[in-house]
C-alpha positions in Angstrom: -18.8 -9.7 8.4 -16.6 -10.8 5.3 -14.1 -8.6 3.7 -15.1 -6.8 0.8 -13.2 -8.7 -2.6 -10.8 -6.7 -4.1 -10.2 -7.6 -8.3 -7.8 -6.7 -10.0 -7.5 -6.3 -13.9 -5.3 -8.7 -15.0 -2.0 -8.1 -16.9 -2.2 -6.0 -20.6 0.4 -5.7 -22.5 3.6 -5.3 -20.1 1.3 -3.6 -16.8 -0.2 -4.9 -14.0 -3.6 -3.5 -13.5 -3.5 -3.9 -9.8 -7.3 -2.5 -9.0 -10.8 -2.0 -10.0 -13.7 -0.4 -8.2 -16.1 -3.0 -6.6 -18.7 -2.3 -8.9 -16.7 -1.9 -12.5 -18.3 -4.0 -14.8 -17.9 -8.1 -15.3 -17.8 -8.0 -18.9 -14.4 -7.6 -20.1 -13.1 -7.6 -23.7 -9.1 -7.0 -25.1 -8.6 -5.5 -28.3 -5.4 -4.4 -30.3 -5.5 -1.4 -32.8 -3.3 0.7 -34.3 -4.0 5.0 -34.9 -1.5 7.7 -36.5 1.8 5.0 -36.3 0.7 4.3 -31.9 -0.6 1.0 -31.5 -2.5 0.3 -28.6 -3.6 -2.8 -26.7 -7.1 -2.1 -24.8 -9.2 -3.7 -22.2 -12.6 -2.7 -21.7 -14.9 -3.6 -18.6 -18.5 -3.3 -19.5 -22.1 -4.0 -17.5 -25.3 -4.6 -19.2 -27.7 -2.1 -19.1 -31.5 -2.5 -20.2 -31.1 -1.1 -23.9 -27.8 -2.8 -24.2 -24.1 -2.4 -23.0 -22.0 0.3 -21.1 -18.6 0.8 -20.8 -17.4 1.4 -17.0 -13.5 1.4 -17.7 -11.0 1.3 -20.1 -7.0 0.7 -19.8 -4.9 1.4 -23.1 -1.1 0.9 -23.5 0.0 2.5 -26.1 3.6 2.2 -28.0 4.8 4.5 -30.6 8.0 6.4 -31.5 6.0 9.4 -31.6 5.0 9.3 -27.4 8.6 10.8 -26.6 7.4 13.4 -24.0 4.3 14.2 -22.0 3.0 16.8 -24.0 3.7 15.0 -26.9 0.9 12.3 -25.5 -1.1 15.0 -24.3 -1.2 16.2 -28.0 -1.4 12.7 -29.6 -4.5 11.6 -27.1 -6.2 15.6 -27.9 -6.6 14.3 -31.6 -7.4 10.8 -30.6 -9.9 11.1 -28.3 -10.9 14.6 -30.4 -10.6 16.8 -27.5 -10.6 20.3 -27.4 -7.3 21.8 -26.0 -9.1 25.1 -24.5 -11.7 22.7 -22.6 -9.3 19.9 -21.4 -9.0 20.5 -17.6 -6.4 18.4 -17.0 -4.1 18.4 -13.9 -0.4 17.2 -12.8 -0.8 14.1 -11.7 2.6 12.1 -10.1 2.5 8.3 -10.8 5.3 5.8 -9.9 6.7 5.9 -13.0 6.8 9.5 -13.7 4.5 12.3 -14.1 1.0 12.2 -16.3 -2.0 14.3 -16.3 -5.8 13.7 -14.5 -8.9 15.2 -16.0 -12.0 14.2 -14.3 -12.7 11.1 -15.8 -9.2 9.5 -17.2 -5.0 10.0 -16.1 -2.6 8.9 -18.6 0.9 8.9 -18.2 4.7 8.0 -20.1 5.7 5.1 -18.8 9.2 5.3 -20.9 9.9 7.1 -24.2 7.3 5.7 -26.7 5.2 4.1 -24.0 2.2 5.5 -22.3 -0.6 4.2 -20.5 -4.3 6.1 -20.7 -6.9 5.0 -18.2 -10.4 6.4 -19.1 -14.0 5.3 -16.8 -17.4 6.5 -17.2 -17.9 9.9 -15.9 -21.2 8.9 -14.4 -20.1 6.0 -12.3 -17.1 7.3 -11.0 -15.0 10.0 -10.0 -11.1 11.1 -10.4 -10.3 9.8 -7.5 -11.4 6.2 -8.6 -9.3 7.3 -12.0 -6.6 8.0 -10.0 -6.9 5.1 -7.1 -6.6 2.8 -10.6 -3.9 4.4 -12.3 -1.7 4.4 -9.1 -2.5 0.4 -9.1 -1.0 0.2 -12.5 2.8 -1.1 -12.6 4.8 -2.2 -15.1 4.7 -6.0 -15.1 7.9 -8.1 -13.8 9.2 -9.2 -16.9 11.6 -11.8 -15.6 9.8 -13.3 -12.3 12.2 -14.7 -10.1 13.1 -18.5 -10.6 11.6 -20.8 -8.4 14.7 -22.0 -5.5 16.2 -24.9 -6.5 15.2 -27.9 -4.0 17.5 -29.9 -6.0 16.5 -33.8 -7.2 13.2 -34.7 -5.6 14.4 -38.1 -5.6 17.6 -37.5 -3.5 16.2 -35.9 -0.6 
């Protein structure tokens, strides 16, 4: 029996998106936008669907001087994604690069001061634990890969 393909999402904006469910959408779009002084570089996954398209997944890196603290995203991505603070179930969530917050259907986290990553699916798909199996996968990218060894003059060998 062959092994079930793993994707992965690609690289966005300084992360490695290292994992997608097997059955996120094929169709995948990158934007860049910009909301309150935080812009943010998005990539959505979408399926058709008979009266159109749906969105499975969506990755956003935000950067902005504002994103100093986790609460201070929390309170930023409230407004953004219009939220209400009493109804947000959010818990602690630990990721490699320090600690964010998981709701049912999305995680976000700081990556650094002014840096933040939000991962957000479709609520009717999948679960928090595919949120969080996602975010986990989600790495800052290596921003000076490691030179190729020197095999010296390929004509004086």
């Amino acid at each position: 029996m062959p092994e079930p393909v793993v994707r992965d999402g690609g690289e966005l904006d300084g992360f490695r998106i290292g994992y997608l469910p097997p059955n996120v959408g094929d169709l995948v779009s990158d934007f860049a936008s910009e909301w309150e002084d935080v812009t943010f570089t998005t990539r959505v996954w979408e399926r058709q669907v008979e009266d159109g398209h749906r969105v499975d997944l969506r990755v956003h890196v935000l950067r902005g001087d504002r994103l100093g603290t986790l609460a201070e995203l929390r309170d930023f991505l409230a407004e953004y994604h219009e939220r209400d603070d009493a109804d947000w179930a959010l818990t602690d969530f630990e990721h490699g690069e320090g600690p964010g917050l998981l709701g049912a259907a999305e995680a976000f986290w700081l990556a650094a001061p002014g840096v933040a990553v939000n991962v957000l699916v479709d609520p009717e798909r999948f679960t928090a634990d595919n949120v969080r199996a996602i975010a986990r996968r989600i790495t800052a990218a290596a921003t000076n890969p490691p030179a190729p060894p020197d095999l010296g003059d390929p004509l004086v060998r």
